[in-house]
Structures are given as C-alpha cells and as structure tokens.
C-alpha positions as CSV (number, residue, x, y, z in Angstrom):
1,X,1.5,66.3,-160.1
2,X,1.8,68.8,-157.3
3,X,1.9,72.6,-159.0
4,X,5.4,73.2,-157.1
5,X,6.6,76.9,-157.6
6,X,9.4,75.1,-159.8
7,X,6.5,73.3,-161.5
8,X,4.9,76.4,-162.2
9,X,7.9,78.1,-164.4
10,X,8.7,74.5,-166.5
11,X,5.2,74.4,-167.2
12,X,5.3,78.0,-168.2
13,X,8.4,77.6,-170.1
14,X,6.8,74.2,-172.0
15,X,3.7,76.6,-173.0
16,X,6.3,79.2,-174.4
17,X,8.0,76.7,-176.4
18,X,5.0,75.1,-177.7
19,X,3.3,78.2,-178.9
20,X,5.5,81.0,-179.2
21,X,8.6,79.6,-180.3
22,X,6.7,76.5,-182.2
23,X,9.0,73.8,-181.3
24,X,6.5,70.3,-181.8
25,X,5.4,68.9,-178.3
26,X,6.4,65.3,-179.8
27,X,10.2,67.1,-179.7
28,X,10.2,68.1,-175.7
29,X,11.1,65.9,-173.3
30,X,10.2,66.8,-169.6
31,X,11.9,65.1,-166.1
32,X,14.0,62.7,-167.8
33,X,16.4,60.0,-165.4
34,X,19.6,60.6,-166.4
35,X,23.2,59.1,-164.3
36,X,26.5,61.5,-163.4
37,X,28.8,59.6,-162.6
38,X,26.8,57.4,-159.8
39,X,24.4,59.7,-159.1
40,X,20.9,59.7,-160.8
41,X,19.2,63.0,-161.5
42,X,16.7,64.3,-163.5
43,X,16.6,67.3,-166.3
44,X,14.0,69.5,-166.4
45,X,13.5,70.1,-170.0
46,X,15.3,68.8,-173.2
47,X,14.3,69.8,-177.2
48,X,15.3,67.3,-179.8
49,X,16.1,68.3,-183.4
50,X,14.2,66.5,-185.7
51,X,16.7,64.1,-186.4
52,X,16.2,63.1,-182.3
53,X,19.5,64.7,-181.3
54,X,19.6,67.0,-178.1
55,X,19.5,70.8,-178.8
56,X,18.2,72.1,-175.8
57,X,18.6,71.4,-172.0
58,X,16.7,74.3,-170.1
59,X,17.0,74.1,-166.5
60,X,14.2,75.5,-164.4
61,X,14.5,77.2,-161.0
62,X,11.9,78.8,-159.2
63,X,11.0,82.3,-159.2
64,X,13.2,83.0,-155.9
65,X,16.1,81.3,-156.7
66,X,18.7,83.7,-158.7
67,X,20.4,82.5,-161.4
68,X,23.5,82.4,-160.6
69,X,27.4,80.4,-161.2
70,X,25.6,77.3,-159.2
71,X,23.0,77.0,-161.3
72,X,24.7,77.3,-164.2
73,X,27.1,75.2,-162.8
74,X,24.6,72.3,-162.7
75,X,23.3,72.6,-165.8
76,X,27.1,72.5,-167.5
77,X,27.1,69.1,-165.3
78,X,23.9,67.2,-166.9
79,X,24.9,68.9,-170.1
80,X,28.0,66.7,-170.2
81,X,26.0,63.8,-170.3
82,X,23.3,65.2,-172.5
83,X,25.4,67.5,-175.1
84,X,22.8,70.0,-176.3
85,X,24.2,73.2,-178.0
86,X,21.8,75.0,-176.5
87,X,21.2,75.4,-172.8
88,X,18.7,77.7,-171.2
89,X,18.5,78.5,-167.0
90,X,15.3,80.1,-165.9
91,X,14.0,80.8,-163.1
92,X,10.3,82.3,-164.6
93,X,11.6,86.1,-164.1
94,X,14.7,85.9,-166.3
95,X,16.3,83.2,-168.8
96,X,19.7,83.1,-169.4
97,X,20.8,81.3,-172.4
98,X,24.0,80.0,-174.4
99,X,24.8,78.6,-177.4
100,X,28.0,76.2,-178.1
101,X,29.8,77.3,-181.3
102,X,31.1,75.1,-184.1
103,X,34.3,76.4,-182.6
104,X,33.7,75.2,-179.3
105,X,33.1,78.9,-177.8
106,X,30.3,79.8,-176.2
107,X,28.1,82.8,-176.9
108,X,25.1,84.5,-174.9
109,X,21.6,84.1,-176.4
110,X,19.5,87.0,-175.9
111,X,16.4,85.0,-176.7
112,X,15.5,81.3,-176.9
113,X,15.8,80.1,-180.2
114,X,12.8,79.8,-182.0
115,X,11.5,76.2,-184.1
116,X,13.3,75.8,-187.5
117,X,11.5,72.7,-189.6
C-alpha cells in the first residue's frame, strides 16, 4: 500500500473510529467495489451496525482538496447505492457530516457519532 496523501487521512480517520469513537474494527469496511449505474467505483470507508446494515459512508479527500458541493456530490452518488444514514466527507483538516432523519430530512452533525453496542 503506497501511504498516498488520501491514504494518510482514511487511515487517520480508521484510527479515530477505532479508538476514540469505539466503533469494532470487525464493523469497518475500507475500499469496497461497488457499481453506479455502469461504472465501478470504490468507497472509502463504510460502518455497519451490528446487525450488518450500512450506517456510515465517510468519504476521504486529501488534505488540499476542499470540501466542497462536488465532493459532497459524490458521496450522495455511492450513498444511493449504499443507503447509510450517516455520511461523513473529510478531507483530514475538517469533517463535514449528516445524518438522514426518520423523516427523510437531513441534519448537520457537528461530530461523528460515537459506537453505541
């Protein structure tokens, strides 16, 4: 594995969901295939509930690449195929994250959501 400047924030962001928001390592999935349409592409990081549902995409950028509509725009695409209620963009400087409501609205997180057994 080449240590990327993208590589460096998911693996930073897999450390602080390991052992500061205590989500089980056995729960994360990293770099997954996944198809849009035609296209393959890959997430960076998906958290399964315990009952193996999605409940967290987090898309990683690297430290010089704002977070911005595009990126959020990309990670509203895989989330279509994925359906987390949570989603997370980071970019190792700043996270951005939002949670889909029982209603179907979407509210700003102001912190990742820590591990609930």
């Amino acid at each position: 594995m080449v240590l990327t400047p993208e590589e460096w924030v998911r693996q930073n962001v897999l450390l602080s969901l390991i052992f500061i928001s205590k989500y089980p390592a056995s729960l994360i999935s990293v770099e997954k295939k996944i198809k849009l349409l035609e296209l393959s592409k890959r997430f960076d990081i998906v958290v399964f509930d315990r009952m193996g549902n999605p409940y967290m995409l987090i898309e990683c950028k690297e430290m010089n690449v704002p977070l911005s509509e595009q990126t959020l725009e990309q990670a509203l695409r895989y989330n279509l195929q994925i359906q987390a209620p949570v989603f997370i963009l980071c970019n190792g400087r700043h996270c951005i994250g939002f949670r889909k409501t029982d209603r179907g609205e979407v509210e700003t997180l102001h912190e990742i959501p820590s591990f609930s057994p």
